[in-house]
C-alpha positions as CSV (number, residue, x, y, z in Angstrom):
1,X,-11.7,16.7,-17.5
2,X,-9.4,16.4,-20.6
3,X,-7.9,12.9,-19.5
4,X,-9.5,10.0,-20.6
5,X,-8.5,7.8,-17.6
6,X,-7.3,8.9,-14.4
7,X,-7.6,8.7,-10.8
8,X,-9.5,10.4,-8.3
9,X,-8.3,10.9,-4.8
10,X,-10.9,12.1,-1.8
11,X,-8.5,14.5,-0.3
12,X,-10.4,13.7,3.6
13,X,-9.7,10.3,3.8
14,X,-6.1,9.9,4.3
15,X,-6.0,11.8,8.0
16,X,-9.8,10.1,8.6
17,X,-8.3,6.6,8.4
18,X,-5.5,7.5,10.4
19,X,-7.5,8.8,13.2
20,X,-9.9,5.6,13.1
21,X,-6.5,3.4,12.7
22,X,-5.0,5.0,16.0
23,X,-8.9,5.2,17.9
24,X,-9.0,1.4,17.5
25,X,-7.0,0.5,20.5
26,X,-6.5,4.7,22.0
27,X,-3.2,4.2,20.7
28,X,-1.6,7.4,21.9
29,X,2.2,6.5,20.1
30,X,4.0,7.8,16.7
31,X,2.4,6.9,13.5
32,X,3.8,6.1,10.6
33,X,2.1,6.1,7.0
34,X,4.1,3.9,4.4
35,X,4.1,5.4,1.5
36,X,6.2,3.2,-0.8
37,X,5.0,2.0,-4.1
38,X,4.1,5.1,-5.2
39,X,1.8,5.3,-1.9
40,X,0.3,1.5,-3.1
41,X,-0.4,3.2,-6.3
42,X,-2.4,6.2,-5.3
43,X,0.8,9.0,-6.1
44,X,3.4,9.5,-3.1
45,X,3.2,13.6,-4.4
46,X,-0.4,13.7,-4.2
47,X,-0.8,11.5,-1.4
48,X,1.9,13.9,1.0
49,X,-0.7,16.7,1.8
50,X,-3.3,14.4,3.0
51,X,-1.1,13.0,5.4
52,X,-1.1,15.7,8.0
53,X,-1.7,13.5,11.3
54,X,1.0,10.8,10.1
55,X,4.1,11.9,12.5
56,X,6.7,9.6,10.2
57,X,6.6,8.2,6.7
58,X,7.8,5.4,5.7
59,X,9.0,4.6,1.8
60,X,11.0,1.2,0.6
61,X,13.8,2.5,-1.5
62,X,16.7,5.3,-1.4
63,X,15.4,7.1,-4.4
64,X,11.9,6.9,-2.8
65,X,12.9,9.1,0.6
66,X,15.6,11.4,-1.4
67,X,12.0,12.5,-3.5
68,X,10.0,13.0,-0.4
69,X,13.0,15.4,0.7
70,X,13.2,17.0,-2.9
71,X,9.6,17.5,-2.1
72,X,10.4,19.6,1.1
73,X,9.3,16.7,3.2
74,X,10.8,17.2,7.3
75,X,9.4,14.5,9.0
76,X,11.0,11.5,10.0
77,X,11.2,9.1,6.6
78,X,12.0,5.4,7.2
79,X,13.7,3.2,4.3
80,X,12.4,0.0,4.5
81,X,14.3,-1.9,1.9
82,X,18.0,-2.4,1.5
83,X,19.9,0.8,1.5
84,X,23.1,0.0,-1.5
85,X,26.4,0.2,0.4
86,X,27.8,2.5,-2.0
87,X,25.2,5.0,-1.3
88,X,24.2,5.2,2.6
89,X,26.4,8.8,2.3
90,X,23.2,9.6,0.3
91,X,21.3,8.5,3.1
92,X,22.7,10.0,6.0
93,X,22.8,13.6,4.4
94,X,19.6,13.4,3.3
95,X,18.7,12.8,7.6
96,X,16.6,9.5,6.0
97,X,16.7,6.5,8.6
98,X,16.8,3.1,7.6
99,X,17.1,-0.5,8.2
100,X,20.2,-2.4,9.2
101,X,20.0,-6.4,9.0
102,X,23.8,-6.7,7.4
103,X,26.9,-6.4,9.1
104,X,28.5,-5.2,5.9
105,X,26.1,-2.5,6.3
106,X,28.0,-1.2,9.7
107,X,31.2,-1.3,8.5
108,X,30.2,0.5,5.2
109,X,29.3,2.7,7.4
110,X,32.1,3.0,8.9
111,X,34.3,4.1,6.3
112,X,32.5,6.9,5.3
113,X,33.9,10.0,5.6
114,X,33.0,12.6,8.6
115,X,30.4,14.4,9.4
116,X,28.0,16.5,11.7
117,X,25.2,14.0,10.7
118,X,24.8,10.4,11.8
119,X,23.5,7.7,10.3
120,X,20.0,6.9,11.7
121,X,19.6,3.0,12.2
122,X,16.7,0.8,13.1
123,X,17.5,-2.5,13.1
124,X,14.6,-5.7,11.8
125,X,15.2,-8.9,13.6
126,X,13.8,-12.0,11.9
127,X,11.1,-13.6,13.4
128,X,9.5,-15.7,11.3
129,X,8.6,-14.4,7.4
130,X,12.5,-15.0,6.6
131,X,13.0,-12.0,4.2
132,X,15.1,-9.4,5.2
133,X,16.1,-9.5,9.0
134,X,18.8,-10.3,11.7
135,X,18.6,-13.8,12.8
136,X,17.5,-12.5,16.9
137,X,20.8,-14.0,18.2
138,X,22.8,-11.8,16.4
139,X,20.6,-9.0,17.6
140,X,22.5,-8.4,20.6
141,X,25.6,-8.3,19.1
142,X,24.6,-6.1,16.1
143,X,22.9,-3.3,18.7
144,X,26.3,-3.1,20.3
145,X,28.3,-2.7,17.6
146,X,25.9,0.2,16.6
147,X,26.6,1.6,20.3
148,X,30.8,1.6,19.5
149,X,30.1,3.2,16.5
150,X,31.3,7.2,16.3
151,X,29.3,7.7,13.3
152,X,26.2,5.5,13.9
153,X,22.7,5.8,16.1
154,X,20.4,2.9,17.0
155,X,17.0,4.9,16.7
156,X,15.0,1.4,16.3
157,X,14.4,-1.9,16.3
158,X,11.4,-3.9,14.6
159,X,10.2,-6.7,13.2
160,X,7.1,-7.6,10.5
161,X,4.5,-10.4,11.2
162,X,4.0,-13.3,8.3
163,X,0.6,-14.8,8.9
164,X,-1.6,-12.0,10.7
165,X,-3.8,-11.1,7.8
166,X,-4.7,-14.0,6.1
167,X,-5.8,-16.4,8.9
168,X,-8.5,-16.5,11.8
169,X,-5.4,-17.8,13.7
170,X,-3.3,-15.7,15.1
171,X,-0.5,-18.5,16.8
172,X,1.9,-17.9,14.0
173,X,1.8,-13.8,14.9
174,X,2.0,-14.7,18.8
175,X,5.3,-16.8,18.0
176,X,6.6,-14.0,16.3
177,X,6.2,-11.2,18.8
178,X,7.2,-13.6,21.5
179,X,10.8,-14.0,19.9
180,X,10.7,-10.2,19.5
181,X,9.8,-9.5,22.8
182,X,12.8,-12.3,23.2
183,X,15.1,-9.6,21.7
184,X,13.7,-6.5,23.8
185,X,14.5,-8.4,26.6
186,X,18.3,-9.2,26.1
187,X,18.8,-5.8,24.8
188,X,17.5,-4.7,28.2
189,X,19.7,-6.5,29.9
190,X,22.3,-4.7,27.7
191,X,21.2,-0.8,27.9
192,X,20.9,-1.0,24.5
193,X,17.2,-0.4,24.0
194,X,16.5,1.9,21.1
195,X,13.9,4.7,21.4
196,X,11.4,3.6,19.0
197,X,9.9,-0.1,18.7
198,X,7.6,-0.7,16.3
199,X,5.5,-4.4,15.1
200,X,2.0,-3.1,14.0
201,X,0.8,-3.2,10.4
202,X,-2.7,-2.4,9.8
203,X,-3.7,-5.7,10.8
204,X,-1.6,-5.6,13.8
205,X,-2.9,-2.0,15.1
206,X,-6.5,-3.1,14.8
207,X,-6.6,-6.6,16.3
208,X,-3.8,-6.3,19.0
209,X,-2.6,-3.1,21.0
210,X,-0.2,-5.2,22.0
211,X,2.0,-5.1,19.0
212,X,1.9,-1.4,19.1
213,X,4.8,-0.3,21.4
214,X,5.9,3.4,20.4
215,X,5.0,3.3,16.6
216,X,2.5,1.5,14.5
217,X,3.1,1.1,10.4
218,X,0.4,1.6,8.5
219,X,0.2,0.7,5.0
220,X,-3.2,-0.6,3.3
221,X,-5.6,0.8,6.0
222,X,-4.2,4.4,5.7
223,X,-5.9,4.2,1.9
224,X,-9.2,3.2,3.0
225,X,-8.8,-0.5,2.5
226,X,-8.8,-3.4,5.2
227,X,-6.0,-5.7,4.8
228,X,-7.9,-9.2,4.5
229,X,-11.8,-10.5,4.9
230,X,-10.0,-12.5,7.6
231,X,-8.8,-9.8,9.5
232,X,-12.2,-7.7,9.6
233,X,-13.8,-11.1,10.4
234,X,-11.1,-11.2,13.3
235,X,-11.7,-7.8,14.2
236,X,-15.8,-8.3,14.8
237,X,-15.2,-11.4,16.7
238,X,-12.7,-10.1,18.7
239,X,-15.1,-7.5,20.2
240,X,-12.3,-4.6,19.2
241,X,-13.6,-0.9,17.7
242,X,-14.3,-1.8,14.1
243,X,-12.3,1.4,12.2
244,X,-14.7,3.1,9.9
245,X,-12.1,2.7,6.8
246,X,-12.7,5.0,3.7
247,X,-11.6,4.3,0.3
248,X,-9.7,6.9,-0.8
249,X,-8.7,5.8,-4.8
250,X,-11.2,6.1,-7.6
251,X,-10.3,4.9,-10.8
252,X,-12.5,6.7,-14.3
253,X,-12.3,6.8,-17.2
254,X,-14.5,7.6,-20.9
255,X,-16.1,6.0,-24.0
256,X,-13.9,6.5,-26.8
257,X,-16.3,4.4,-29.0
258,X,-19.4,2.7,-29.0
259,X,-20.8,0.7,-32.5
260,X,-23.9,-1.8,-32.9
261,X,-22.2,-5.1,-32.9
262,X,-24.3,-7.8,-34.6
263,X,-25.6,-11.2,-32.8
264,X,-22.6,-13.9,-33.7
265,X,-19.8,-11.5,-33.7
266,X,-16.8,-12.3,-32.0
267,X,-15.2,-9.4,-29.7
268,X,-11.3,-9.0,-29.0
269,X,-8.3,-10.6,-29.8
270,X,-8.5,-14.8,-29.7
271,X,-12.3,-14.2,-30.3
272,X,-13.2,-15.5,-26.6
273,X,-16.7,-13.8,-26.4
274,X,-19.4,-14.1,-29.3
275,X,-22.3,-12.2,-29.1
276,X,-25.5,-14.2,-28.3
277,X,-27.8,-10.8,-29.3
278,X,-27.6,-7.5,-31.3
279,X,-25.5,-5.7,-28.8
280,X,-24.1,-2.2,-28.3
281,X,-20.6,-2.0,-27.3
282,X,-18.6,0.7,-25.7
283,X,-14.6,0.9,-26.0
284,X,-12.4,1.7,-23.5
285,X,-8.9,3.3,-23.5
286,X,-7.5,1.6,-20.8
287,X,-6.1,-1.5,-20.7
288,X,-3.3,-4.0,-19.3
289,X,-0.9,-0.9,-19.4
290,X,-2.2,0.9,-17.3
291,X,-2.7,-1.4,-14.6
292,X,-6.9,-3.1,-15.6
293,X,-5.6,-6.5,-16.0
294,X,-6.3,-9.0,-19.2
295,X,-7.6,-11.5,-16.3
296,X,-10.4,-9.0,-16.4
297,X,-11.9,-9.9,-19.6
298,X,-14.8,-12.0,-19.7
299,X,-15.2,-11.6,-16.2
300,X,-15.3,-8.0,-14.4
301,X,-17.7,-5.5,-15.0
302,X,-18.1,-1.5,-15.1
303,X,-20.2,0.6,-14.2
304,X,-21.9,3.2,-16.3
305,X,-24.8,5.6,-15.3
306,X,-25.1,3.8,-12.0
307,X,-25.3,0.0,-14.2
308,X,-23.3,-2.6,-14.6
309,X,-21.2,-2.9,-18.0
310,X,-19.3,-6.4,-18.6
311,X,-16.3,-6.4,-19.8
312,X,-16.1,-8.5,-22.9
313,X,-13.4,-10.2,-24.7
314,X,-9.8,-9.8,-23.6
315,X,-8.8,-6.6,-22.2
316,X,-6.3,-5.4,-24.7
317,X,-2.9,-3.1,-23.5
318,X,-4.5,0.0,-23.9
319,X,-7.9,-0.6,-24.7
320,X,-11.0,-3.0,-23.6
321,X,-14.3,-3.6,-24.4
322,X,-17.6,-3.6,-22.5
323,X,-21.6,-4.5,-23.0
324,X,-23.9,-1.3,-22.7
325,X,-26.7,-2.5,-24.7
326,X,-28.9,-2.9,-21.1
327,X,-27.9,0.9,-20.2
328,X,-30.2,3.4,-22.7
329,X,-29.0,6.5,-23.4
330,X,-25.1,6.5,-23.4
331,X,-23.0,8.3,-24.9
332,X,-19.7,9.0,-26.6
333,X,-17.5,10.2,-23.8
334,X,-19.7,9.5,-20.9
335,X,-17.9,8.8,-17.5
336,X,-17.0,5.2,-16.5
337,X,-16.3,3.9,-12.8
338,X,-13.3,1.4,-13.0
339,X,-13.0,0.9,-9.6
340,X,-15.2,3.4,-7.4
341,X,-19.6,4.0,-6.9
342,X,-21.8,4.9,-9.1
343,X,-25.2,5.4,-7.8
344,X,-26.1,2.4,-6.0
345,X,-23.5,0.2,-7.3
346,X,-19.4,-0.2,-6.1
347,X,-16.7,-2.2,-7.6
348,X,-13.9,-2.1,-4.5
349,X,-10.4,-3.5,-4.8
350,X,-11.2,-6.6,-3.5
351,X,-13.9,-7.2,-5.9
352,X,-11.2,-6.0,-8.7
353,X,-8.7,-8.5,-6.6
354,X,-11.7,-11.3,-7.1
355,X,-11.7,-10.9,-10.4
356,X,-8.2,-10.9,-11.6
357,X,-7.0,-13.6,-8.9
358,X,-5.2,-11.2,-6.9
359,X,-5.6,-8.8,-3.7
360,X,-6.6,-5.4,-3.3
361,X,-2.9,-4.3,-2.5
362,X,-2.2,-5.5,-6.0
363,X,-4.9,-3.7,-7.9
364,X,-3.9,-0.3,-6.4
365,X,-0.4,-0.7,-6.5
366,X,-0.7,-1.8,-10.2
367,X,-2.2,1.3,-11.6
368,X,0.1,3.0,-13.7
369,X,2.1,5.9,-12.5
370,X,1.6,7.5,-15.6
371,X,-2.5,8.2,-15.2
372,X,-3.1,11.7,-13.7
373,X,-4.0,11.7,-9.8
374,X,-6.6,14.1,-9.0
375,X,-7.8,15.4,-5.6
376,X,-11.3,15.8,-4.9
377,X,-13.0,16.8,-1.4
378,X,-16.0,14.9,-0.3
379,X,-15.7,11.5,-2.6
């Protein structure tokens, strides 16, 4: 290994978690994996062939799903995010669906020129997290525009739930499919139902089958990572099949350095540690840059030959610092767990997420795109 940080991705996981995610309620329906974000951090390139049970794949921007299909990507892709008006002619001959919530949208639409393709819509009603979305009275009326259009398909309707993961409480969630379920209802009524509904995050899939209709999204517990405490807590109180999730990210890198620092010395910039003892210090090249946050200093720890390493001082933008005088016989280029296990020890990203104030969806999503990804097989 030439790099001095990278990633490491167990190539098994992916299609593992995706199994356990649809044995949790014998969910027999379409599954998507979102991969936006640069697949929450872990590389959308590398992350593609370990995705071989995901039937669709969803991504947030334009640019995103034209990559996939510059990739040689044939399944179903779903945009998430807002689709520019100026470029759904993009969208539509690249075959990628994606979300309506605009009126403006439809009648970009329709002023696009012919073709033997149409434009692939699933429409997200609001429901309660009041971000993107139809308000659900204008639902109706936006489905049936869709019908009159010549150009136009209605291949879904969805929604997203605001308070699942986060509470023990799930009346928020409840509200929110009930008014969905509002919408199903009236479009009924209409003939307009699309083929494919779909509610269920990772959250959703897990704790309520309900949710699940003919698609569940899955974002976070595709990558080996549960979406809350709450929602595992949920999940065992509930009585539901607990999925056997595995991490699929590791995060290395190497000692570029390591000098005798004596007792009283002050380490990093703002001198915010001071060494109470003769100490041996190890530097890292990795920093805020590439995604290991300066909350970390003076707080997180690595792990080196199996043993924890704090981190000391502030964590610089390409560089940090960490205590190894307590681990004999290290090194000069000897391997360093970020974020993975060593021996008996694991840092996870919600320990990471502890430490820098933030959740585990930030810490992965936060790595740089610039650090190699590299797939292993068997951890």
């Amino acid at each position: 290994m030439s790099s001095l940080v990278w990633i490491e991705l167990d190539a098994d996981s992916p299609d593992h978690n995706l199994d356990e995610l649809r044995r949790c309620n014998d969910f027999k329906g379409l599954h998507c994996a979102v991969v936006k974000s640069n697949a929450y951090g872990h590389g959308i390139m590398e992350m593609l062939p370990l995705l071989g049970n995901a039937d669709w794949l969803a991504v947030n921007s334009l640019d995103e799903g034209i990559e996939l299909r510059a990739a040689g990507e044939k399944r179903p892709v779903l945009l998430l995010g807002h689709v520019p008006l100026d470029r759904i002619r993009e969208a539509r001959q690249a075959d990628l669906r994606f979300i309506v919530c605009n009126f403006e949208t439809l009648q970009a639409i329709r002023e696009l020129p012919p073709s033997e393709k149409k434009v692939l819509l699933h429409i997200k009603v609001e429901t309660g997290t009041w971000r993107q979305g139809v308000l659900p009275e204008d639902a109706v009326a936006m489905a049936s525009e869709i019908a009159g259009m010549h150009g136009a398909t209605l291949d879904g309707i969805y929604t997203h739930f605001a308070n699942i993961e986060d509470t023990l409480s799930h009346q928020y969630a409840e509200m929110q499919l009930e008014v969905f379920q509002g919408v199903l209802e009236d479009l009924k009524q209409e003939g307009l139902t699309p083929p494919v509904i779909h509610t269920a995050c990772t959250a959703a899939a897990i704790l309520f089958s309900k949710t699940h209709f003919s698609m569940i999204r899955t974002g976070i517990g595709l990558y080996g990572l549960w979406p809350s405490r709450e929602t595992r807590l949920s999940a065992e109180s509930s009585g539901c099949r607990i999925p056997e999730l595995k991490p699929v990210l590791s995060w290395k890198t190497r000692i570029v350095q390591i000098k005798e620092v004596p007792a009283g010395s002050y380490i990093g910039y703002g001198g915010t540690h001071r060494t109470t003892r003769n100490s041996r210090i190890a530097v890292l090249p990795v920093g805020y840059a590439d995604g290991y946050g300066r909350s970390l200093g003076n707080t997180g720890w690595v792990l080196v030959s199996g043993n924890r390493a704090p981190v000391l001082g502030r964590v610089c933008m390409n560089l940090c610092m960490v205590d190894i005088t307590d681990v004999p016989g290290t090194h000069l280029e000897d391997e360093v767990i970020l974020l993975g296990r060593s021996g008996n020890e694991e840092i996870t990203a919600e320990l990471l997420g502890q430490w820098m104030g933030t959740i585990n969806y930030e810490v992965v999503t936060g790595i740089s795109s610039l650090l190699p990804r590299l797939l292993v097989k068997g951890g």
